[in-house]
N, C-alpha and C positions, 0 to 999 in steps of 0.2 A: 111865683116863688113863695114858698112856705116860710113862715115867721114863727117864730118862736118868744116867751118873753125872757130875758136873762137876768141874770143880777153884772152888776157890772163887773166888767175887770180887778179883781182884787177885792172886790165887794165881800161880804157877808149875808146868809141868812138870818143872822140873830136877829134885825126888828121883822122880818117875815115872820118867823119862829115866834116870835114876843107877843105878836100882834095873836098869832093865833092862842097861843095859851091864856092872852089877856080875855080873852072874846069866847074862849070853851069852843072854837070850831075844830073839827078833825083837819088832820092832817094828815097826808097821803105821802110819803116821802122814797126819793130814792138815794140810797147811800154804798158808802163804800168799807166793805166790812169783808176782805180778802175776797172782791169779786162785787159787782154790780147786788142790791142788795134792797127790795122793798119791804115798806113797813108803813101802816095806817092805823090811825086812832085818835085819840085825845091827848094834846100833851099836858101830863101830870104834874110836871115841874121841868125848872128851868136850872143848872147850879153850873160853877166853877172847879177843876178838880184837876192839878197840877197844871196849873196855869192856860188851860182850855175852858171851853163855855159848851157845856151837854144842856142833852134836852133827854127828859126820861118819860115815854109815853104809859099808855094804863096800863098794858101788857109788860109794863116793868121792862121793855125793853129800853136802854141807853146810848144814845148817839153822841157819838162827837160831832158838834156845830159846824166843823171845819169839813166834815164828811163829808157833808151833806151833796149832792148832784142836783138835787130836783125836790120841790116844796110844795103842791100846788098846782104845777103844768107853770112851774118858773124854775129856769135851768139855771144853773153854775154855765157861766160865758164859756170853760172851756171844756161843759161837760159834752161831748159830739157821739156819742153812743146809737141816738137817735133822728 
């Protein structure tokens, strides 16, 4: 049987996400952006913007934290895609 790691139920990315911008490791992400949605780099910073928590990588691209499916090869519990 194949395992996966997830974040829990209701859980968040942000100290995954924290951890890597604290530490300058890339991050490999899959998100949700009208449709399954990869993106890989450094994340640049981290901010707050109508009461959501983004993450903005070097390529200036901007994610919503709440997006986010996959961080790493660590899934959102109910992302089942793959």
């Amino acid at each position: 049987m194949d395992k996966r790691e997830t974040i829990p139920t209701g859980g968040t990315f942000y100290p995954l996400v924290k951890e890597l911008f604290d530490k300058k490791q890339k991050a490999a992400i899959l998100y949700d952006d009208n449709g399954v949605t990869r993106a890989n780099g450094l994340i640049e910073s981290l901010f707050e913007r109508d009461g959501h928590q983004w993450l903005k990588l070097e390529d200036q691209t901007e994610i919503r934290i709440d997006k986010l499916y996959a961080v790493n090869g660590t899934f959102s519990s109910d992302y089942s895609e793959c």
